[in-house]
N, C-alpha and C positions, 0 to 999 in steps of 0.2 A: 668524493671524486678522487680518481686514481693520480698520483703522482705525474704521469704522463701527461693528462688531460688539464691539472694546473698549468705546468711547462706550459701545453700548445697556449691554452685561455690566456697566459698573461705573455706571449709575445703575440699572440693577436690586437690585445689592448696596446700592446707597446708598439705594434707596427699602424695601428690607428690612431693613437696618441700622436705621432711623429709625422702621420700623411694629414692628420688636422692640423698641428701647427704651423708643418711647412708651406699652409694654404696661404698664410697672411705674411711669413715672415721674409720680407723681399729682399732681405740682405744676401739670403743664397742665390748668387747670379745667376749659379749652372742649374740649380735645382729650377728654376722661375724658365731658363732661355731649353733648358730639355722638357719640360713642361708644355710652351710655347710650341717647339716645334713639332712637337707631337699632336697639335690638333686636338687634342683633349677638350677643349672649351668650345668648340664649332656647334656642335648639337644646342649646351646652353645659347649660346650668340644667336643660333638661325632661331630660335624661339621667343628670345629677348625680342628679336624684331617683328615679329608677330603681330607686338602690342604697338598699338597708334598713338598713345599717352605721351609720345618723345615733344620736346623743344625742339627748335631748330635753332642755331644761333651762330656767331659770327666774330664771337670774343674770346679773347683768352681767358676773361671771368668766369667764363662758363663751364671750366677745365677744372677736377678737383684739384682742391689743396695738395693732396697727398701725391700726385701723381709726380709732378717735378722732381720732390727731391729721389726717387723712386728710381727714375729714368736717369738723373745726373748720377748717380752713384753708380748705375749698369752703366752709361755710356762713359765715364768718366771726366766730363766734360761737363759746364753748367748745360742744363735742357730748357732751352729758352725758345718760345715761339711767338714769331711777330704774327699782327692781325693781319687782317685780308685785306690785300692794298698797298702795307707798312711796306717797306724796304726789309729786302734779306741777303746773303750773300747765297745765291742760287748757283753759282757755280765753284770748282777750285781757284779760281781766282779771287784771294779775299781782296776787295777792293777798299771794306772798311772794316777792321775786326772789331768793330763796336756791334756790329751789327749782329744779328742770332744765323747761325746756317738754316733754320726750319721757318715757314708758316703757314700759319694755320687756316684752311681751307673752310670747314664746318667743326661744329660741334652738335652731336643729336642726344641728348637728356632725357631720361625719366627718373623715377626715383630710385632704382636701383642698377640702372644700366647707365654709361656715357660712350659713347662710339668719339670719338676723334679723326680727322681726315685732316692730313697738313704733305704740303711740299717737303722734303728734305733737300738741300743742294751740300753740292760737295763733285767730288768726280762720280759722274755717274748720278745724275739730279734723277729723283725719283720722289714716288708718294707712299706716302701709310694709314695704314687705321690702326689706329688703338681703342682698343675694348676694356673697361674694366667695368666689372662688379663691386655696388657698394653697400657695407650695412650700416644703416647710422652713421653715413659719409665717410666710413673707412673703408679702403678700397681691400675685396674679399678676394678678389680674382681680377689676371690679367694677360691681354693675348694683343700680339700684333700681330703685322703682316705688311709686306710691301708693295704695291703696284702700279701697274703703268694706266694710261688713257686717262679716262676723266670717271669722275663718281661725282655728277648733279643733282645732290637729292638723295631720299631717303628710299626711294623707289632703283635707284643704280645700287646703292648699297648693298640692299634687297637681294638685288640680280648677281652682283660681286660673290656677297655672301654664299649666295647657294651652293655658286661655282666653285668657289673657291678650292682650288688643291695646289699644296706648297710641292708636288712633285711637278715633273716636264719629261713627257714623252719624247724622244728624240727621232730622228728623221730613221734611223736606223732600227726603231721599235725599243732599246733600253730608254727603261723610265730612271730617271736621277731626283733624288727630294735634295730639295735646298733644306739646309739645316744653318744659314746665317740667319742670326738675328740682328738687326741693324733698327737704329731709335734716332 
């Protein structure tokens, strides 16, 4: 092989090397929140739900290990979420800061997918899903997204999911893509 053909071959390996590792490594925020907003994971996600194998469930036990300290290191803040029912601080007025700002709505489980659906409060109360990917319970991949109305079920999910686009057409025809990430 010609000298040329080395060069290309081994910054191919090194530019593969470097899109494998940053798959897992969650400490790069930008590289994880420009990932995210790029929709990149939607294809896997609408096919994840494909499958009927999920749990449904209603705890925060049900939420991996790995995801908390994950989300507390991006949001900078502990990422705590109360159950469904618990008390939360749902709005900017903290009434108790013991309390968590988030809780948690559903959890839907298989063995390699968890979907998350929780309130977040703060100014501007809103909802999210969180999607990760796990192998041998370590989380391989991950995606949110925020939204309004309600998701009852794995069958709204479903319907969320298809839809879903992080742009917005505007009354004037320019389309704008939200690019925050918010946890």
């Amino acid at each position: 092989m010609k000298k040329g053909g080395r060069l290309i071959l081994t910054l191919i390996i090194l530019l593969l090397a470097d899109y494998s590792f940053g798959q897992t490594d969650f400490s790069n925020k930008e590289y994880w929140r420009k990932k995210i907003i790029s929709d990149t994971s939607l294809t896997v996600i609408r096919h994840a739900l494909e499958k009927n194998d999920y749990t449904v469930g209603f705890d925060t036990s049900m939420i991996p290990k790995d995801l908390a300290p994950i989300l507390s290191k991006w949001a900078e803040e502990q990422f705590i979420l109360a159950n469904p029912g618990d008390l939360f601080n749902a709005t900017d007025v903290i009434d108790d800061a013991s309390l968590p700002s988030r809780r948690l709505i559903a959890v839907y489980s298989n063995e390699n997918h968890t979907f998350i659906t929780y309130e977040h409060g703060g100014t501007g109360f809103h909802k999210h899903i969180i999607w990760c990917k796990t192998d041998h319970n370590e989380i391989t991949d991950l995606w949110i997204c925020n939204y309004l109305g309600s998701i009852n079920g794995k069958i709204q999910l479903v319907e969320f999911l298809n839809k879903f686009k992080r742009a917005v057409t505007l009354k004037n025809g320019r389309t704008v893509r939200n690019s925050y990430v918010c946890f």
